[in-house]
N, C-alpha and C positions, 0 to 999 in steps of 0.2 A: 504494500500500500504506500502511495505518497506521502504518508508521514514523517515528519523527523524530530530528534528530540529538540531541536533548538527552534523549530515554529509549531509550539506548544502551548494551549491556553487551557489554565484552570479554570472551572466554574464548581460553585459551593457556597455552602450557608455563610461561613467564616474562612479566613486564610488559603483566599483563591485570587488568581488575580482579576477573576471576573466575579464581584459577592453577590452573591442570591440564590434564590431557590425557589425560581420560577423558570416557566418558558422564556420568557423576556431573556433572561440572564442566557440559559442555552445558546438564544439565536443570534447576541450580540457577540459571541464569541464564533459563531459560525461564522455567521458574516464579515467578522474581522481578518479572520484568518482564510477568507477564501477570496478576500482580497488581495494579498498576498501569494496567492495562487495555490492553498489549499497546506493543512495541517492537521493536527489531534486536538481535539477539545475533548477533555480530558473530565468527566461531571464524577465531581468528590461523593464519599458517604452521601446520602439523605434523601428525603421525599421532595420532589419538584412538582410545584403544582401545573399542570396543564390545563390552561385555557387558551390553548389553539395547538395547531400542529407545530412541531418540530419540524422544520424545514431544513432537508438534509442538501449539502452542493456538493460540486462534483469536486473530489479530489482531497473530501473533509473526513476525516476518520473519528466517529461519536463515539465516544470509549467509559464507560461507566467504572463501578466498583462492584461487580456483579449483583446480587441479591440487594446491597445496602447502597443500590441508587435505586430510586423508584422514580417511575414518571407516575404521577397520579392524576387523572380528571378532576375535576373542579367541579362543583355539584350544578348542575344542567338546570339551565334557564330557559323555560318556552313560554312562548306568546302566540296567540292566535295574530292574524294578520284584523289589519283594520281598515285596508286600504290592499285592492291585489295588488300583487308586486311582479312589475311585467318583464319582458324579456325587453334588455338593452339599459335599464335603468340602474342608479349603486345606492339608491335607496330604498327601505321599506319602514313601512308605517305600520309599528304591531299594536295593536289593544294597549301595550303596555309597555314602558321602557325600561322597568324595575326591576334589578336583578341586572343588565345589559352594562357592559365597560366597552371602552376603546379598549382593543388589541385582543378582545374576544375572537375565537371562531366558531362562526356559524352555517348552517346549510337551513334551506328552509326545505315545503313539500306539502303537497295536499294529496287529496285522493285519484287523481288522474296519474295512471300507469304513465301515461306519455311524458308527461313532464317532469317524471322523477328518475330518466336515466342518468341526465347528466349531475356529475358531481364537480364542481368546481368549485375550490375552495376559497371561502370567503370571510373580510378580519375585517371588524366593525373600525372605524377610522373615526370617527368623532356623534356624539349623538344630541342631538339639538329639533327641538318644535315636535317636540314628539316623532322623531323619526331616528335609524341607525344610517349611519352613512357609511360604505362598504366600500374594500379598494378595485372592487372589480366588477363589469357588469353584466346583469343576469343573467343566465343562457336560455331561460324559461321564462314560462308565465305560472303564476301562482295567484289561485284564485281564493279569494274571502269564499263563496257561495261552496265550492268544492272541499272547505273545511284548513285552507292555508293557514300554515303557522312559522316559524321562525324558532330554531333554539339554536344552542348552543353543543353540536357536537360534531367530531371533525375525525380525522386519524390522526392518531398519537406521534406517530413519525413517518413524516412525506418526503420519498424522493421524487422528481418528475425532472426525466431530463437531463440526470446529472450521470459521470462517469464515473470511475475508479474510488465509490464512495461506499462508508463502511458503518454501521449502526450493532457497537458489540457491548454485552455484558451490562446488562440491565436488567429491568425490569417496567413493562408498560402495563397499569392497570387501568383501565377504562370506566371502572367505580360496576355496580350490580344497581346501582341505582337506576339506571338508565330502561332497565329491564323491565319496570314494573311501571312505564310511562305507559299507558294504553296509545297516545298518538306515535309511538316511537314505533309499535309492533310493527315488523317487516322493513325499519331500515335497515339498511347493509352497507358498513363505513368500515373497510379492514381498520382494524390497531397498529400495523404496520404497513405502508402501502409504498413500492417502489415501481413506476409505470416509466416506460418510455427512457429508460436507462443501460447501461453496458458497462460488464467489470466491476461490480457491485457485490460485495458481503455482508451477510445477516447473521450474526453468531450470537452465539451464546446470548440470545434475547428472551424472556420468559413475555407472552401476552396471555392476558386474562381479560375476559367480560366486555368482549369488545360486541357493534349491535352490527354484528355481519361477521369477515372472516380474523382468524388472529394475523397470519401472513398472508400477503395478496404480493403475487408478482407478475404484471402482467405488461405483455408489448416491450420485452426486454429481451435482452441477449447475456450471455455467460454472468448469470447472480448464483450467486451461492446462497443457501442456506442451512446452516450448519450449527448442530448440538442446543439447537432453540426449544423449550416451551411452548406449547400454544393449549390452551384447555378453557371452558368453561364460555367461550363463542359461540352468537348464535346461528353462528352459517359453517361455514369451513373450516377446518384447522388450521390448514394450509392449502392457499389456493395458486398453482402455476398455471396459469392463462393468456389469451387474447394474443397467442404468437410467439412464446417466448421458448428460442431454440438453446440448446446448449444449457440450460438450468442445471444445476444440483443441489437436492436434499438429501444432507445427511448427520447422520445420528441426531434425530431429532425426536422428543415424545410430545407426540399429538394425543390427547386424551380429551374425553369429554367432555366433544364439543359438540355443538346438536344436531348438524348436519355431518356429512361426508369430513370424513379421518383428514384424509389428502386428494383434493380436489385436482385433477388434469384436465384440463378442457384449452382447448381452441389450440390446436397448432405448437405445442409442444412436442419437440423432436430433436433424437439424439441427445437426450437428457437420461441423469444418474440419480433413482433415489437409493438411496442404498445405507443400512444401517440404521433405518426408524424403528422406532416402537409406535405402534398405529393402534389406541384401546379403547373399546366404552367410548367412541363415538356415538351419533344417526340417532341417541336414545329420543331428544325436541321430533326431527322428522321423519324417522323410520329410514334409515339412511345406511353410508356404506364405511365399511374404513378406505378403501381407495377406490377412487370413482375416475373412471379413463372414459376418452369420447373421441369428441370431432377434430380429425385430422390430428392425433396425438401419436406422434409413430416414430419407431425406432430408437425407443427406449429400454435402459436396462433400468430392474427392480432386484435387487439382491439383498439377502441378507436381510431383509424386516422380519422383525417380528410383527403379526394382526391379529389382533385376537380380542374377544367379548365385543365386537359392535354388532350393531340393532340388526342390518340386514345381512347383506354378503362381506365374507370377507374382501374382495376384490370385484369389482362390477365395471366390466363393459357397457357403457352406452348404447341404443340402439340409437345406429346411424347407418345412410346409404353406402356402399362401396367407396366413392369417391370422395367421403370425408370419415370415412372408418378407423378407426387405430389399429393398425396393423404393426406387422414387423416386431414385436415387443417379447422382449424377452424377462421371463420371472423367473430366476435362479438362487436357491438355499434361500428360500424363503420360509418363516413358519406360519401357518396360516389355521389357526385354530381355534374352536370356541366361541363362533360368532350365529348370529340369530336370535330372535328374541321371540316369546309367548305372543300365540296371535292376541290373546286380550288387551296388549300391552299395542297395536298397531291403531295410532289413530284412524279414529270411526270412517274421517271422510276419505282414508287410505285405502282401506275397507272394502270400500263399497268403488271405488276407480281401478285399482292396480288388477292386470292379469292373475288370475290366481296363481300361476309360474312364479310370479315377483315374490309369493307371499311365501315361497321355499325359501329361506334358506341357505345358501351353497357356499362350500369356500372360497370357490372362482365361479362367477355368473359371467358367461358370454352370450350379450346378444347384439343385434345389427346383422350387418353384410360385413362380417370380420374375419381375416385372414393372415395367416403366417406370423401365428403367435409359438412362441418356444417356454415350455415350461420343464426345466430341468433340477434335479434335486432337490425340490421343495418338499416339506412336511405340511403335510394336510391331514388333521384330524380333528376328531370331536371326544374329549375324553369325560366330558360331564357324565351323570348321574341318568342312569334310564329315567325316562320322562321326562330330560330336560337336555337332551341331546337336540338344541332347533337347530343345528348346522346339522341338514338333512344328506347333503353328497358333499361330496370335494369338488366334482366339474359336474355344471350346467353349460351345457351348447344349444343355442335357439339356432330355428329354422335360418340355413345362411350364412353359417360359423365352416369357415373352412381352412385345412390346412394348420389343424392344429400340431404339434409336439408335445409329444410325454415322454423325458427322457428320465428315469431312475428317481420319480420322485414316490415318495413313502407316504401312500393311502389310510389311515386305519378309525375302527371306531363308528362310522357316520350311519344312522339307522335305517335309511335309504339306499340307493346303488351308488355307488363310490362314482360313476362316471353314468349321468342323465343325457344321452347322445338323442337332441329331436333335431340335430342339422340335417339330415337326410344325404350327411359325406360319410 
């Protein structure tokens, strides 16, 4: 990494060279030294309050004191709008301005699916006549009538854009509070989020209680993520996405979190997970510890241990030929002890999912998926008769071709060790 010891900046409560123990204090030390064309900021012992993102640069190496730095959320301020707040504008007018500072961040949102794709990150700039003054303008329309509101919650640490930059040995918690907002249900703001970056490491970071995924890497090239935490999120544990070749996760323990262990999706290829603990995930959605899909190919998984999540151990997305995850190789891997009581599958899950879905399996293959290689893994189920729900080791749906089974150890599963409905 481009750090060096002599362009080094402390941040800390006391006897730092940057004093505080807040975001503010973090980003003036970022900022300073990425003037200088990039250094270690260095964040002492202590708890830092987060009210906005960390905003990470290219060529700044964020370095904690592992467990005894915390980034901590700031307790969450929302406000209905009182005034919609349209696309192109840096202002909004909420009910109320109590609770609201300069150098907050905030994201607003109603109930239109449309206008709540984009996320662009927004720091309240001065507040006057009843309105928040923002540094950037809207990408949406946000309507009063559709239930629009305004608070305060962001990603705990944001790279966009930047290169050979490094966010290690911490701790980000996003507060549990967040969780029991009723307007907050179904946001999705990773706790760590690096987009549109290259040459980039995530180590040694532990995220908790974030309201979407713990890591989110997407539209990147060669990031690493390495011997991180992520547990008790309400989306993904870890999520590699939206095109990002060359990835690595490793020794990482994903634990649960309510959806999908370690999420792949969109165009991740020629990437290494290798050496996770994947547990007690999918319990919120009925979900997977590793979930693969669209055009995700040419990946090696070794060496994970996956075990106790909600539905399959390993799950293939159904997709067409032409965006199918092929090519992927699962080698010493243990995959064991996952499925969960159907009483235990929410209602509205129930009554939609194929009843195929409602097996089971330690590897579920479905779509138009081909020239997968699965060599020396352990697949079993060693629970207690009548609580053996990891039914097979391999499920193949209509479609699945071209598989490998090379020396890998079946045992245990109360079902047929191999459910073949490919018709290969």
């Amino acid at each position: 990494m481009p750090a060096k010891k002599n362009n080094e900046l402390t941040v800390g409560p006391k006897n730092a060279d940057v004093t505080g123990n807040d975001v503010r204090a973090i980003q003036i030390a970022i900022d300073a030294l990425a003037l200088r064309g990039g250094g270690t900021v260095r964040l002492l012992p202590g708890t830092y309050a987060l009210n906005n993102s960390v905003f990470l640069k290219s060529n700044i190496r964020l370095v904690g004191a592992g467990k005894k730095t915390i980034l901590k959320k700031t307790s969450v301020v929302l406000s209905r709008l009182n005034v919609d707040a349209d696309y192109g504008q840096k202002e909004i007018m909420p009910e109320s301005t109590s609770g609201f500072a300069p150098g907050m961040g905030v994201f607003l949102k109603d109930q239109s699916p449309i206008t709540n794709m984009v996320r662009i990150p927004l720091t309240i700039t001065k507040i006057a006549g009843g309105k928040l003054y923002i540094d950037n303008y809207l990408a949406n329309d946000y309507s009063v009538t559709a239930g629009g509101f305004v608070v305060t919650y962001f990603r705990g640490i944001y790279a966009i854009a930047v290169e050979n930059a490094a966010a290690e040995d911490l701790v980000v918690d996003m507060g549990e509070e967040a969780k029991k907002i009723p307007e907050l249900k179904g946001f999705r703001i990773p706790g760590v989020y690096f987009t549109k970056s290259k040459d980039c490491l995530i180590k040694n970071i532990k995220v908790i209680h974030s309201l979407g995924d713990g890591i989110c890497v997407s539209t990147c090239e060669r990031v690493t993520v390495e011997k991180c935490e992520t547990a008790y999120n309400t989306e993904y544990g870890m999520h590699f996405g939206g095109h990002s070749p060359w990835s690595k996760g490793l020794n990482n323990s994903i634990h649960h979190n309510y959806s999908d262990g370690l999420y792949i999706c969109w165009g991740v290829r020629e990437s290494v997970m290798s050496g996770n603990k994947i547990f007690s995930n999918g319990a919120g959605q009925y979900r997977n510890g590793i979930s693969i899909g669209h055009k995700d190919t040419d990946n090696i998984f070794e060496n994970n241990h996956i075990y106790g999540n909600a539905k399959h151990g390993v799950a293939f997305r159904r997709k067409t030929e032409s965006n199918g995850a092929h090519r992927n190789i699962f080698r010493k891997n243990i995959i064991e002890n996952n499925g969960t009581p159907v009483e235990r599958v929410p209602a509205e899950l129930l009554a939609t999912l194929p009843r195929r879905e409602l097996i089971s399996c330690g590897v579920y293959i479905n779509g138009i998926t081909h020239d997968l290689t699965f060599e020396k893994n352990i697949i079993r189920e060693t629970r207690k008769k009548g609580k053996k729900y990891q039914r097979s080791a391999f499920y193949f749906a209509p479609g699945v071709s071209k598989i490998k089974l090379i020396k890998n150890s079946i045992t245990g599963h109360p079902d047929a060790a191999i459910v073949n409905e490919s018709g290969k």
